[in-house]
N, C-alpha and C positions, 0 to 999 in steps of 0.2 A: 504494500500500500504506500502511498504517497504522501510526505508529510504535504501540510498546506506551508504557500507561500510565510507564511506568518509562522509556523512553526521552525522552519527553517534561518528564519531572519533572527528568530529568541535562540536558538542553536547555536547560531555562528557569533551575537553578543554575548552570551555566556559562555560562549568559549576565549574570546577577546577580553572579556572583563575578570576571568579568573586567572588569566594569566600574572604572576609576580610585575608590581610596575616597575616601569623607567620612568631615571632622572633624568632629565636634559640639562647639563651644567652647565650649556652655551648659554643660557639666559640669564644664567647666576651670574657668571663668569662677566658680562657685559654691564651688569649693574654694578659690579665689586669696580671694574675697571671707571668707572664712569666715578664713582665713590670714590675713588684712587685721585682722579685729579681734580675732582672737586675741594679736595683737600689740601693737596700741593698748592693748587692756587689760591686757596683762602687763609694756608697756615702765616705767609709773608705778611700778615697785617697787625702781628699781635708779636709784642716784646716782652720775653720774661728771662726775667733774672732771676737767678738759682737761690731759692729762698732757702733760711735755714730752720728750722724747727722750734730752736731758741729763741725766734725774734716774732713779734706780732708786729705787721706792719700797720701804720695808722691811715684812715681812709681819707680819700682827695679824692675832688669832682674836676680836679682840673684835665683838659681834654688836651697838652700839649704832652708830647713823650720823651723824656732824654734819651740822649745819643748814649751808646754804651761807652762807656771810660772805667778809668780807674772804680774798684767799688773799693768801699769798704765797710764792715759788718760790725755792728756794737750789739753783740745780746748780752743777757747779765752775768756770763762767766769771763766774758773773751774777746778783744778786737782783732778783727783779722781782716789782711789786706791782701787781696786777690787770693783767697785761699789759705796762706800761711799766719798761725797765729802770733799775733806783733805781743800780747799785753792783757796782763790779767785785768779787769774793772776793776779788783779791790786795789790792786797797788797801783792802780793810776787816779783814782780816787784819794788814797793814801798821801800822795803827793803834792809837795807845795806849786805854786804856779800853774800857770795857764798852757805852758807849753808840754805838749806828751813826747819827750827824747825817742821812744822809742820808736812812737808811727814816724816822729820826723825823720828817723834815720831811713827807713823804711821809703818814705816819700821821695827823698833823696834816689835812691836807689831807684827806686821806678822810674824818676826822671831822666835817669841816663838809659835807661833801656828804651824810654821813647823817642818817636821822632822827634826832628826839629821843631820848635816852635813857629806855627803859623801869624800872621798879622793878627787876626782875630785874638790867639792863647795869647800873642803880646801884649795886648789892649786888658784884656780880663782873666787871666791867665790859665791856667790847665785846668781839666774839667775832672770831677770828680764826685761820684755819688755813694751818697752815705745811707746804710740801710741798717736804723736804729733800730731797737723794740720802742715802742708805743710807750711804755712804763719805764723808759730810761733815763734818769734825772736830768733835767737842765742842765747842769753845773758841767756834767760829762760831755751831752754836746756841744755846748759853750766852747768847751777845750778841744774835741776834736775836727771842731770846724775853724778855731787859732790854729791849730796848729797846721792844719791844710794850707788856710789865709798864710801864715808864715812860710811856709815852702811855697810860694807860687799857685797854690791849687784853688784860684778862688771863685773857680764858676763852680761852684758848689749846689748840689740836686739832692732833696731828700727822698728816697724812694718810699713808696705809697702805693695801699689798694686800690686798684679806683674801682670807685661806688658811684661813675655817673650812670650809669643802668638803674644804679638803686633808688637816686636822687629821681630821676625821671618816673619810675614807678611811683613812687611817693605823692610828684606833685597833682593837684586836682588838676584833671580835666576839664576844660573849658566849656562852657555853655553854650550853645546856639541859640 
């Protein structure tokens, strides 16, 4: 006997449909790659500097970015200039005067490993950015921004979260 048109047709989808599926990875594969440089070309817009876990940095709405330079890190154990630790906080605290000997030596040093000085660094001199904790007393800033000012370093940038995202969230909405 003959099956009907229609039994034939549920035969050959049920045989189609109980087969194990296929991935097609070409469609994955073309979204990952699309993702891929969606990302290259939007990472170039955003500046971070390697934060350290001792420091809370305090938030700023300012929308201009410093140039990367010289950093240097005050959290409450430790000053440290590109990395190497210059000076404990207690014993620069400990200390009479304004001047910290050891970042200035320190500064010193960096300045002969940099280039020449441009017309611009002549005018306002070398640039260099300080990324305190939030809760780090006055009195220590004070000193490690002398002591910058005193070696030539005095386009001076305190580095900061910026909260203009947060600020803009914040403010009311305007009325029509």
């Amino acid at each position: 006997m003959k099956a009907s048109l229609r039994a034939r047709r549920m035969a050959k989808n049920h045989k189609r449909f109980s087969q194990q599926a296929k991935l097609s990875l070409v469609s994955l594969m073309d979204i990952f790659t699309i993702l891929v440089f969606f990302l290259m070309v939007n990472s170039g817009d955003v500046e971070v500097l390697r934060s350290d876990k001792n420091i809370t940095l305090p938030e700023s709405v300012s929308e201009q970015k410093p140039e990367i330079t010289l950093t240097i890190k005050v959290s409450a154990e430790a000053i440290v200039v590109q990395g190497r630790k210059i000076e404990s906080v207690e014993y620069v605290l400990a200390q009479p005067g304004n001047a910290i000997q050891s970042l200035a030596q320190e500064l010193k040093y960096q300045s002969t490993r940099a280039p020449e000085l441009t017309e611009r660094e002549k005018k306002i001199g070398r640039s260099v950015i300080i990324m305190g904790d939030r809760n780090m007393p006055y009195k220590l800033l004070k000193r490690v921004m002398s002591t910058c000012a005193d070696n030539d370093y005095r386009d001076i940038a305190l580095a900061v979260n910026s909260s203009l995202e947060a600020q803009n969230q914040q403010l009311p909405a305007s009325g029509v």
